[in-house]
C-alpha positions in Angstrom: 0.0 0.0 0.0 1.5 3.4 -1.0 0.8 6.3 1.2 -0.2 9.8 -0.4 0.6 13.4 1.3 -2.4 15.7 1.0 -1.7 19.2 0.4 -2.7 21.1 3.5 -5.4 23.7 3.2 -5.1 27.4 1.7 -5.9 28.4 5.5 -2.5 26.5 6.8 -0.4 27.6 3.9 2.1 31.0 4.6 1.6 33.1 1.1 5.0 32.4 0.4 3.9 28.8 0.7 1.0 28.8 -1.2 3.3 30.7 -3.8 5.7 27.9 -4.1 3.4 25.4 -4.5 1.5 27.1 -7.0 4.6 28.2 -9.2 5.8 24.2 -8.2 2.4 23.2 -10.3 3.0 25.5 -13.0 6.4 24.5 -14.0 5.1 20.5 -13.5 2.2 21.7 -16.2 4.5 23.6 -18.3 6.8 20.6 -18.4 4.1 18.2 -19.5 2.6 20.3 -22.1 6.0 20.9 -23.9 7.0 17.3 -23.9 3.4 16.8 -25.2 3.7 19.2 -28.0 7.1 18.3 -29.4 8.4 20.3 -32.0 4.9 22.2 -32.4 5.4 23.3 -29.2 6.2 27.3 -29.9 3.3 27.0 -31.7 1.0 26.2 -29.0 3.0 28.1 -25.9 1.6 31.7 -25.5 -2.2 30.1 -25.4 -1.0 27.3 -23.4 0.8 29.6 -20.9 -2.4 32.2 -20.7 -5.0 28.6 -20.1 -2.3 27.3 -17.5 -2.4 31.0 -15.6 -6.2 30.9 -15.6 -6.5 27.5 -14.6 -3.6 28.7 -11.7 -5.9 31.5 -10.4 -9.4 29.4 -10.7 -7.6 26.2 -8.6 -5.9 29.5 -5.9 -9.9 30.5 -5.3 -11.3 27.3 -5.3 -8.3 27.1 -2.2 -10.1 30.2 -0.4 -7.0 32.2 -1.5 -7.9 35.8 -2.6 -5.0 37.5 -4.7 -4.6 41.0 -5.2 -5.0 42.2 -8.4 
């Protein structure tokens, strides 16, 4: 049986926690969508970038983080 560490809620998180993990998910994304996308991938990058931020923000609220605009 393999165990699993859950991610601690936004409430238990410092910012600068909450920052790293969040720029830790990005990169992970970033990584997988560029391996996905090959040679085509500076093609797809700018969208892919501006879908990933979104997606950031929308996972951050659904946290109960609030960022400042």
């Amino acid at each position: 049986m393999s165990s699993t560490t859950r991610t601690p809620d936004a409430q238990s998180l410092t910012p600068e926690q909450m920052r790293a993990e969040a720029q830790a998910w990005y990169e992970r994304q970033l990584a997988i969508l560029e391996k996905a996308h090959g040679a085509r991938w500076p093609e797809h990058r700018a969208w892919l970038e501006a879908y990933l931020k979104q997606s950031l923000r929308e996972r951050l609220i659904a946290r109960g983080w609030r960022y400042k605009k």
